[in-house]
TORRO-444955 format. One record per residue: x, y, z of N, C-alpha, C in turn. Coordinates in steps of 0.001 Angstrom, whole numbers, padded with zeros to 6 digits, always signed. Example, Ala and Ser with C-alpha at 12.3 -4.5 7.8 and 13.67 -1.06 7.14 Angstrom:
% TORRO-444955
+013190-005690+007800+012300-004500+007800+013200-003300+007800+012850-002250+007080+013670-001060+007140+012900+000030+007870
//
This chain:
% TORRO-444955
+139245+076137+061430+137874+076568+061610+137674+077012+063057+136836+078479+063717+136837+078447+064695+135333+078027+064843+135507+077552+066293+134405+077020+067241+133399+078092+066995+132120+078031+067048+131250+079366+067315+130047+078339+068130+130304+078695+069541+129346+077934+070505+128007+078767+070481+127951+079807+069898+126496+080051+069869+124950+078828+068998+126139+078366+068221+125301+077451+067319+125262+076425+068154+125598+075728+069078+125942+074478+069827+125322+074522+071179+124966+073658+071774+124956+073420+073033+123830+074059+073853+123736+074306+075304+122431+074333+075533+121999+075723+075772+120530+076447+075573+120314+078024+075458+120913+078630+076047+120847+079794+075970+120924+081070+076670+120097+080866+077769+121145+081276+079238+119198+081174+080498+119929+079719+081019+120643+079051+080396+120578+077238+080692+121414+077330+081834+121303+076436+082826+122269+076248+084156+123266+074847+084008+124058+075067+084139+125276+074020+083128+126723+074040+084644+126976+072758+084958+127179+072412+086130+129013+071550+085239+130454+072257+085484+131325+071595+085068+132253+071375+086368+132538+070044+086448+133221+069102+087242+134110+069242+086695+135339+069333+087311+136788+069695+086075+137272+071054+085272+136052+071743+086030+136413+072957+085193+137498+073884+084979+138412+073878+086381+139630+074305+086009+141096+073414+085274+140361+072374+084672+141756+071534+083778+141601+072395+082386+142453+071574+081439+142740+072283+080235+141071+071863+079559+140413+070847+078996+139293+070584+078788+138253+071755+079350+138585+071848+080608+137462+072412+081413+136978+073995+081380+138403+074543+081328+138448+076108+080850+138414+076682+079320+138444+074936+078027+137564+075485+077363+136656+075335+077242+135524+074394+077615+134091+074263+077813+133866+075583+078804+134289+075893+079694+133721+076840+080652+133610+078664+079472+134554+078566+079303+134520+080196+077966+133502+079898+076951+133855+078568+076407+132048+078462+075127+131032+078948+075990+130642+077967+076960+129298+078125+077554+129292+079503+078290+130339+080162+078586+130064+081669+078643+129648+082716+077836+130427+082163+076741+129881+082642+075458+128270+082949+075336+127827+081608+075287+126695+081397+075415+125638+082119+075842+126297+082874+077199+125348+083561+078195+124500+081871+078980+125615+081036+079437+124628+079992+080248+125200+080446+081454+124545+079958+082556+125005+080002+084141+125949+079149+084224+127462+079007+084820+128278+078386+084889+128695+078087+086331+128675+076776+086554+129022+076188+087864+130564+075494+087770+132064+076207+088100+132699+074821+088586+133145+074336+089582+133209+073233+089290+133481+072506+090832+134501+071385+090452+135454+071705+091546+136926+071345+090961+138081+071363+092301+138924+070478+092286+140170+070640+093631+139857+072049+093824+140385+072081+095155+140658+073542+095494+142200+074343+095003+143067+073129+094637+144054+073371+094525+144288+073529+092763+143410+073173+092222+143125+073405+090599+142615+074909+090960+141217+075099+091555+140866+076161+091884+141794+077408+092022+142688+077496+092749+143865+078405+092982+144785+078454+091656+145399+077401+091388+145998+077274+089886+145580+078405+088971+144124+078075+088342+143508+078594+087745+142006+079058+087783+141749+080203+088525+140753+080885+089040+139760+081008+088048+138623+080426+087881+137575+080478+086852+137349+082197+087083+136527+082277+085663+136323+083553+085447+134970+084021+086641+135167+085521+087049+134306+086198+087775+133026+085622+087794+131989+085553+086522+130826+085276+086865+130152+083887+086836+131491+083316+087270+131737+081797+087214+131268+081202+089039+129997+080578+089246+130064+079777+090524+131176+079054+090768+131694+079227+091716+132724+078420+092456+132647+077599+093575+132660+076355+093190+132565+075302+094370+133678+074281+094734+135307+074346+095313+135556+073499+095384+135205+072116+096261+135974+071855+095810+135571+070258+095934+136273+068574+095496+136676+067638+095988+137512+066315+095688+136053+065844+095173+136327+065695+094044+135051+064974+093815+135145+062962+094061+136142+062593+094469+136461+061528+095246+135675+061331+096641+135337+062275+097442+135159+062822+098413+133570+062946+098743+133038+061935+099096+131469+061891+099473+130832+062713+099544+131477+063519+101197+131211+064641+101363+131137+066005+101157+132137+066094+100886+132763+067454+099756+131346+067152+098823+131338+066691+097998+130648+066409+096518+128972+066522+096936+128549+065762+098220+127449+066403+099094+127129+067837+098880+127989+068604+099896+128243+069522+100276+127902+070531+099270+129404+070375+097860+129456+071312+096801+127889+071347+096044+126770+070055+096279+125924+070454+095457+124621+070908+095898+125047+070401+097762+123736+071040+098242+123792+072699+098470+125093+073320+097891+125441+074763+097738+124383+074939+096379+125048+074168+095520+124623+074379+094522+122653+074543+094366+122593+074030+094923+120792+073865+094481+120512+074795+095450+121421+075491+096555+120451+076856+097285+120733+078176+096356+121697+077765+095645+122312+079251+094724+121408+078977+093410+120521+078043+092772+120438+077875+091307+118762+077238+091285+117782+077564+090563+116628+077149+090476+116546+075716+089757+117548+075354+089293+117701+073868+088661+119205+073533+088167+119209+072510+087411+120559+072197+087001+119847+071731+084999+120273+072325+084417+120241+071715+083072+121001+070727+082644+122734+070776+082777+123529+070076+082129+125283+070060+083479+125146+068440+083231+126221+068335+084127+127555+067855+083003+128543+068215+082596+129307+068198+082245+130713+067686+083282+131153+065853+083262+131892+066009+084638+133574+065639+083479+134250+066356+084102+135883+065867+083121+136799+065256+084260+136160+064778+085486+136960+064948+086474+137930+063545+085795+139285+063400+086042+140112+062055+086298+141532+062696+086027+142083+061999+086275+143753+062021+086544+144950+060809+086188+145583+060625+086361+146738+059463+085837+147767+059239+086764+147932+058352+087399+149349+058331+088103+149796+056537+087922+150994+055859+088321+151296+054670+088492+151446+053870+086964+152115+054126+086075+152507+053479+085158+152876+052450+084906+152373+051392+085159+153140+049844+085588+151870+049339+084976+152594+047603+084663+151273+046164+084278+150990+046398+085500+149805+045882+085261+148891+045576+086436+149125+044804+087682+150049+043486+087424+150449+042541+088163+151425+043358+088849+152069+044505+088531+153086+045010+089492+152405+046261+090153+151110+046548+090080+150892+048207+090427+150404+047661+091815+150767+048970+093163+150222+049173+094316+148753+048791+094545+148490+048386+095500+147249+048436+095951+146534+049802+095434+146953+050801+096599+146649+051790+096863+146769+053073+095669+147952+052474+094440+147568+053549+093171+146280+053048+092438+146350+052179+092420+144593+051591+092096+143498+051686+092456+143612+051898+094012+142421+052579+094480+142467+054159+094852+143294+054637+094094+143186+056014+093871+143138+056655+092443+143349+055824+091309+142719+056108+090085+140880+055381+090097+140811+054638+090824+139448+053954+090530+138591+054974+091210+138822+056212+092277+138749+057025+092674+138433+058065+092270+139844+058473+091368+139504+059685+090629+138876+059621+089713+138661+058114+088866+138172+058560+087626+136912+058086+087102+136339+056640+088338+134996+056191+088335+134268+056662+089951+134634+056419+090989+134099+057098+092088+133210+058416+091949+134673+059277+091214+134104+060911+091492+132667+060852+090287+132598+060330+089404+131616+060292+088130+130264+059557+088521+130645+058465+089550+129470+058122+090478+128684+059423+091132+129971+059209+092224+129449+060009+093706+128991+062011+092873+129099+062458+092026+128636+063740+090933+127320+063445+090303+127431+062231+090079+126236+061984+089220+124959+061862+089810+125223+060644+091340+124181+060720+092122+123431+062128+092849+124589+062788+093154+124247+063793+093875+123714+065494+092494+124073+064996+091351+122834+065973+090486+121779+065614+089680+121572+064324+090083+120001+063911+089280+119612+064518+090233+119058+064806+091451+117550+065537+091784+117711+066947+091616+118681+067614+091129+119117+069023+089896+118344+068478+088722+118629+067511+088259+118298+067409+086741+117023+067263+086420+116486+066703+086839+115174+066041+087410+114383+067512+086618+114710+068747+087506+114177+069658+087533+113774+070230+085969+114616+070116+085066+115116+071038+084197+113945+069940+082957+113885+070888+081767+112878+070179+081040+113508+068805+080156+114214+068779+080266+115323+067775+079984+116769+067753+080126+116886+066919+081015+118420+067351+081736+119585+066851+080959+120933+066780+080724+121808+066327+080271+122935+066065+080973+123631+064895+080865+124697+064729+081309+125803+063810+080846+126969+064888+080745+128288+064265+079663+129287+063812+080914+129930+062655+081003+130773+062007+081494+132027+061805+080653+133323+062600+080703+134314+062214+080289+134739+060952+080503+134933+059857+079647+135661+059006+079671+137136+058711+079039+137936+057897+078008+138976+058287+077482+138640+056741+076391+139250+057216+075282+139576+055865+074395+140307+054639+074646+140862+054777+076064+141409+053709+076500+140243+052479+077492+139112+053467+077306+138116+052455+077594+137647+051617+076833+137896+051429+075577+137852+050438+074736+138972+050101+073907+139979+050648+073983+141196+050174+073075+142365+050543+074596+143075+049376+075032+143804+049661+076092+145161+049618+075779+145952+050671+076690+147392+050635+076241+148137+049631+077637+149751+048880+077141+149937+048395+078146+150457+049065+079316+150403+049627+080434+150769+049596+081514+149592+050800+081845+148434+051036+081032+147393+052036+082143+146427+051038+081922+145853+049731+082581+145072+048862+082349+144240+049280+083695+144687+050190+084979+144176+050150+086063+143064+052160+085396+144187+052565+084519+142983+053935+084024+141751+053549+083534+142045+052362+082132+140986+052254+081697+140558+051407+082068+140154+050294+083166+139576+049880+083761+138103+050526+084359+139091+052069+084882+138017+052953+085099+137204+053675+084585+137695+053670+083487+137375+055025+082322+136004+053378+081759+136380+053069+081770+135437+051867+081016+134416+051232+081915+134553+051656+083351+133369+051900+084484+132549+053009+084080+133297+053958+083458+132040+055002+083400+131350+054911+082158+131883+054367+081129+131016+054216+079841+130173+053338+080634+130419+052113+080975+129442+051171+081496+128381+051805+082686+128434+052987+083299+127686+053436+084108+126679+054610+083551+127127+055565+082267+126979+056477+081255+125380+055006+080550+125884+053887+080241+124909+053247+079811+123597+053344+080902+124079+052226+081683+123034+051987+082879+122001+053293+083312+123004+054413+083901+122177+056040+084383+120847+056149+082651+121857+056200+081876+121221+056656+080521+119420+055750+080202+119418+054626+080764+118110+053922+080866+117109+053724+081899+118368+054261+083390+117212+054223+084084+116828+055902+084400+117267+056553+083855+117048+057934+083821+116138+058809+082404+115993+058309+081782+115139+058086+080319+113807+058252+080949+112848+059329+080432+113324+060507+079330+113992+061718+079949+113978+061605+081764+113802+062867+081982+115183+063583+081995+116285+062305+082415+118027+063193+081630+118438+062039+080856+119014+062877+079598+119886+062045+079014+121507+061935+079683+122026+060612+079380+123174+060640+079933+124105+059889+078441+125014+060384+078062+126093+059950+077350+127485+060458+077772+128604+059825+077249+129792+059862+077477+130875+060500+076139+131705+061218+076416+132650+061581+074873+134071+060339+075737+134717+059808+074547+136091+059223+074878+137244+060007+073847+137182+060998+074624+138769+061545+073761+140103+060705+073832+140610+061186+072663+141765+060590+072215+143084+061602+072972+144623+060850+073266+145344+061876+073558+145447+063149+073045+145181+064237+074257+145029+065766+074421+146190+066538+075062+146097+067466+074169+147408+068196+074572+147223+069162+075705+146827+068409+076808+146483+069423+078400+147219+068533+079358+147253+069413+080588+148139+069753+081127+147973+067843+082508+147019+066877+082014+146697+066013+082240+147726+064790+081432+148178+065417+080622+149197+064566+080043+150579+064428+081174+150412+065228+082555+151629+065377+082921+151042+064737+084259+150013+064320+084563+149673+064176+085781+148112+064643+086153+147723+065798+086051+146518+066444+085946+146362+067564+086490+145738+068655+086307+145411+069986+087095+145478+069981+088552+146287+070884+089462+145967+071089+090550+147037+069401+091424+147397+068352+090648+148133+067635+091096+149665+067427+091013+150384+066661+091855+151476+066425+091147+152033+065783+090013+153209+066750+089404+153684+066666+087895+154404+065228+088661+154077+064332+087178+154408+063035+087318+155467+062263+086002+155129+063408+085279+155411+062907+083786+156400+063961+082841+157119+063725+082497+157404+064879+081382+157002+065220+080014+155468+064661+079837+154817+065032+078659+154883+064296+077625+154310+064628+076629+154419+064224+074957+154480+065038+074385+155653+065241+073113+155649+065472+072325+154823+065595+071638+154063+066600+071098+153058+066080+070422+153514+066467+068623+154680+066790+068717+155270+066435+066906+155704+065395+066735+155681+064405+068101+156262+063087+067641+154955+062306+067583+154108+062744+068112+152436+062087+068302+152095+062452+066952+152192+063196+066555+151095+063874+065563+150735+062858+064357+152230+062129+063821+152306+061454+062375+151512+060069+062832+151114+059531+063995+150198+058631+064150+148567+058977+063997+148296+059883+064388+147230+060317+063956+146694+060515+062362+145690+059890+062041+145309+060483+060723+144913+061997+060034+144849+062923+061556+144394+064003+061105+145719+065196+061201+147126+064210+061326+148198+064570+061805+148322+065582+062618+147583+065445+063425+148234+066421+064787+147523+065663+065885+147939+066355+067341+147783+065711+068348+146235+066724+068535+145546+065827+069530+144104+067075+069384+144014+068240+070936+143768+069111+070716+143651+070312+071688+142611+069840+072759+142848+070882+073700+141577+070944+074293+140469+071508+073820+140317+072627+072773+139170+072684+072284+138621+071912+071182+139061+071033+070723+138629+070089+069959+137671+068916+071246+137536+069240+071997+137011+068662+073046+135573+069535+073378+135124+070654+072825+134152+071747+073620+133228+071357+072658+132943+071093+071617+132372+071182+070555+131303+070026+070651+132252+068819+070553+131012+068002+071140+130438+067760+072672+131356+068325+073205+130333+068209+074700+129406+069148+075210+129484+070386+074243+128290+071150+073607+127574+070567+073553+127609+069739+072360+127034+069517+071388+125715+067753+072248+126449+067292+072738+125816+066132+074022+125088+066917+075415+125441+068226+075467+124772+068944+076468+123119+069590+075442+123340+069977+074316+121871+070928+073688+120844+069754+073313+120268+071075+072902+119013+070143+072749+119487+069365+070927+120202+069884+069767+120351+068980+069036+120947+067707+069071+121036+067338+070116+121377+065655+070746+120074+064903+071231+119181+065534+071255+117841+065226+072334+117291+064173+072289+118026+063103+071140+117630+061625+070637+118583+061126+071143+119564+061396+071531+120801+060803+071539+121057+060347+073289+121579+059123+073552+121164+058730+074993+121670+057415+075207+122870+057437+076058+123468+055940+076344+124939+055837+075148+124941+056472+074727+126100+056587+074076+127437+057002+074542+128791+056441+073738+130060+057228+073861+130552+058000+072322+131102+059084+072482+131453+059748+071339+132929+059670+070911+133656+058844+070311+135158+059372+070669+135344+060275+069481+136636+061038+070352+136647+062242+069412+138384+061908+069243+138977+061629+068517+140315+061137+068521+141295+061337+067279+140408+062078+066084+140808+061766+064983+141077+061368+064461+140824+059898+064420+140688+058199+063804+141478+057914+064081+142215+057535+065460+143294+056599+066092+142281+055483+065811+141764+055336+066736+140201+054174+066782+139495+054074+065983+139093+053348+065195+137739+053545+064114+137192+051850+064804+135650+052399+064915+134711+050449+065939+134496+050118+064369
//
């Protein structure tokens, strides 16, 4: 079935803000919502940035979204270039240090807790007074299914990934009515994050994903655009009840 983002996600006219936009996730959310005819913001390494150059009528802001300042910076650009912010869409996180916990570095720990709850903080704070603006703002926080079902030796990922559902809650109530905030937890994706992450160093030599696939119930491993659809779909207004939630999209690895 193909995607048709015209039916999905937020109007035509809408100002739609993606963190991550040059990973595999990110460049397909960024083409739907072009589709769309929405205003597209990404903001992303500089070194993802170069990788893979968002399209022409694409705002470009790099930026570590780890990075206080940077993340400052990229959004006080942002609000002199844009009359509001509708929808923040953030995919930012990464993977490195494969070990139990009792054996991992200090310092790889406080550089996944970094990439993958920090940057979702320090993004989030700095576009509520964007959101504020807009007649109801939205905002999707990538998290991963390992925030509630953990594998052994990434206990320091989803540690983090399970900071941001828990923060996706909190924002989501004290930000009610004027942005909604929910979270999607995808299941393993066949992007280029399986190896390390966009714009970083290759760490990994991948998965198979014909050897992945027969675990899955929907036997295959899931794409990155199996990822656009609902974070559409948590950005429009047919979500507009919907608030404090996580979505996993995994193809029944997980069933709660």
């Amino acid at each position: 079935m193909v995607l048709d983002p015209t039916r999905l996600g937020p109007p035509s006219g809408a100002y739609v803000a993606v963190v991550g936009g040059c990973g595999g996730m990110g460049r397909a959310l960024v083409d739907a919502l072009i589709q769309t005819q929405v205003h597209v913001a990404v903001l992303d390494l500089p070194s993802s940035v170069e990788q893979h150059p968002p399209p022409p009528e694409v705002l470009v802001l790099p930026m570590d979204g780890g990075n206080e300042a940077q993340v400052a910076e990229a959004f006080a650009t942002l609000a002199t270039q844009w009359p509001r912010l509708d929808g923040l869409a953030n995919l930012a996180g990464y993977f490195k240090g494969l070990s139990p916990l009792g054996d991992l570095d200090v310092s790889v720990f406080d550089d996944i807790i970094a990439g993958n709850l920090r940057s979702h903080f320090l993004c989030a704070k700095a576009a509520m007074p964007l959101l504020r603006q807009s007649v109801q703002g939205a905002m999707v926080c990538v998290a991963s299914t390992q925030a509630i079902d953990v594998i052994p030796n990434y206990t320091h990922y989803a540690a983090a990934k399970a900071g941001v559902v828990a923060m996706v809650k909190g924002m989501a109530r004290e930000n009610a009515p004027h942005i909604r905030c929910n979270a999607l937890a995808p299941g393993l994706t066949d992007t280029p994050f399986l190896v390390g992450g966009t714009g970083r160093e290759q760490i990994f030599e991948g998965i198979d994903p014909s050897r992945y696939a027969p675990k899955v119930p929907m036997k295959r491993m899931a794409s990155a655009s199996d990822m656009t659809g609902p974070i559409l779909f948590l950005l429009g207004p047919a979500s507009g009840f919907i608030n404090g939630e996580t979505l996993i999209v995994d193809g029944g690895v997980y069933v709660q």
